[in-house]
C-alpha positions as CSV (number, residue, x, y, z in Angstrom):
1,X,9.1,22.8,-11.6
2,X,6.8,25.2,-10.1
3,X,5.9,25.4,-6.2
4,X,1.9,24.5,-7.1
5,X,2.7,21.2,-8.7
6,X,4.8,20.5,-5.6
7,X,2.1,21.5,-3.2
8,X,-0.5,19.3,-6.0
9,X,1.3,16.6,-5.9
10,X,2.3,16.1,-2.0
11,X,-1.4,17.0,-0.8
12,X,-2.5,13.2,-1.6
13,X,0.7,12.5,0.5
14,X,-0.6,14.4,3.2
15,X,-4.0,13.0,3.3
16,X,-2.2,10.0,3.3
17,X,0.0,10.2,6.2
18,X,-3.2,11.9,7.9
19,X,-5.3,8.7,7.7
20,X,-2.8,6.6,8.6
21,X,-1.8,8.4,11.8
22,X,-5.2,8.0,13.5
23,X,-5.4,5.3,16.2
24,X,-8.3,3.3,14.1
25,X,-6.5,2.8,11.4
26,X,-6.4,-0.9,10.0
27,X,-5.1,-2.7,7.1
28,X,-8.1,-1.9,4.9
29,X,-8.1,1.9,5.7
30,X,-4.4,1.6,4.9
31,X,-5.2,0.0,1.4
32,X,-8.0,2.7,0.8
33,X,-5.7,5.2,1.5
34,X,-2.6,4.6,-0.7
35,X,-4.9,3.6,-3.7
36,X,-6.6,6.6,-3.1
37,X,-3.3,8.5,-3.1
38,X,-1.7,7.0,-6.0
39,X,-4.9,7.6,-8.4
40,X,-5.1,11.4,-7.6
41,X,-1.5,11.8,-7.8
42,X,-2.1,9.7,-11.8
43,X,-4.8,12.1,-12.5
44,X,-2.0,15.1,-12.1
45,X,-0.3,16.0,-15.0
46,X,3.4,16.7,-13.7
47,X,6.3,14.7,-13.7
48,X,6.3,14.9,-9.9
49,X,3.3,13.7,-9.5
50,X,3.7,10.5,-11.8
51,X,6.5,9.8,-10.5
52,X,5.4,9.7,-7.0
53,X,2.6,7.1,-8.3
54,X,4.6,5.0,-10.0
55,X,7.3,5.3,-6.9
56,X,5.0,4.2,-4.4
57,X,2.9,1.6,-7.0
58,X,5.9,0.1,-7.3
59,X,7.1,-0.1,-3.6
60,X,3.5,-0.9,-2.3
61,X,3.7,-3.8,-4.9
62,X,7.1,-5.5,-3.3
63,X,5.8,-5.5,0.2
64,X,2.6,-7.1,-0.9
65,X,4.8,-9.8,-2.5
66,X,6.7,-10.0,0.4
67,X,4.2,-10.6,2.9
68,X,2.2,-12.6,0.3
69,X,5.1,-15.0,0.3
70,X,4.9,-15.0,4.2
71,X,1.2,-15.5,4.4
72,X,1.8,-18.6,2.0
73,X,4.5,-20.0,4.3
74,X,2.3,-19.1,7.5
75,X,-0.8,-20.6,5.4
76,X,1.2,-24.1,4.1
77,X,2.3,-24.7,7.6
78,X,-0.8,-24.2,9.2
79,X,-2.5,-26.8,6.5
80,X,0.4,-29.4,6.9
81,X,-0.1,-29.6,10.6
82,X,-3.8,-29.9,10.0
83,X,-3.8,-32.6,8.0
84,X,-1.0,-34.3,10.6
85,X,-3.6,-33.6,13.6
86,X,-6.3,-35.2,11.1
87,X,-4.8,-38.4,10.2
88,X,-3.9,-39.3,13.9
């Protein structure tokens, strides 16, 4: 593995880590930013850089269905003491 596909393939990282360290950063900028990163690192063509992608696709992809699962809980609850308040 050469030292330019290292550099290639960690610059989207950087950017990355960049956007997220600023003090405006949100949830949305967060989501711009690691779909940002995992498409340039999918346009590379090392193995490095693919498997960074599909590394961080993958792990992206378990918290959303972690906190998806929360959000459901959170969300169920919220409707189930609605409709209590509502039929009183």
């Amino acid at each position: 593995m050469q030292e330019q596909e290292v550099a290639s393939a960690l610059e989207p990282v950087k950017l990355v880590v960049q956007a997220l360290s600023r003090r405006d950063t949100n949830l949305i900028t967060a989501e711009v930013a690691f779909n940002f990163c995992i498409v340039q690192l999918q346009k590379q063509s090392s193995e490095l850089a693919k498997t960074l992608a599909d590394s961080l696709e993958s792990r992206l992809g378990e918290r959303r269905a972690l906190h998806a699962g929360v959000l459901q809980t959170v969300g169920g609850t919220l409707r189930t003491e609605k409709q209590y308040l509502l039929a009183k």
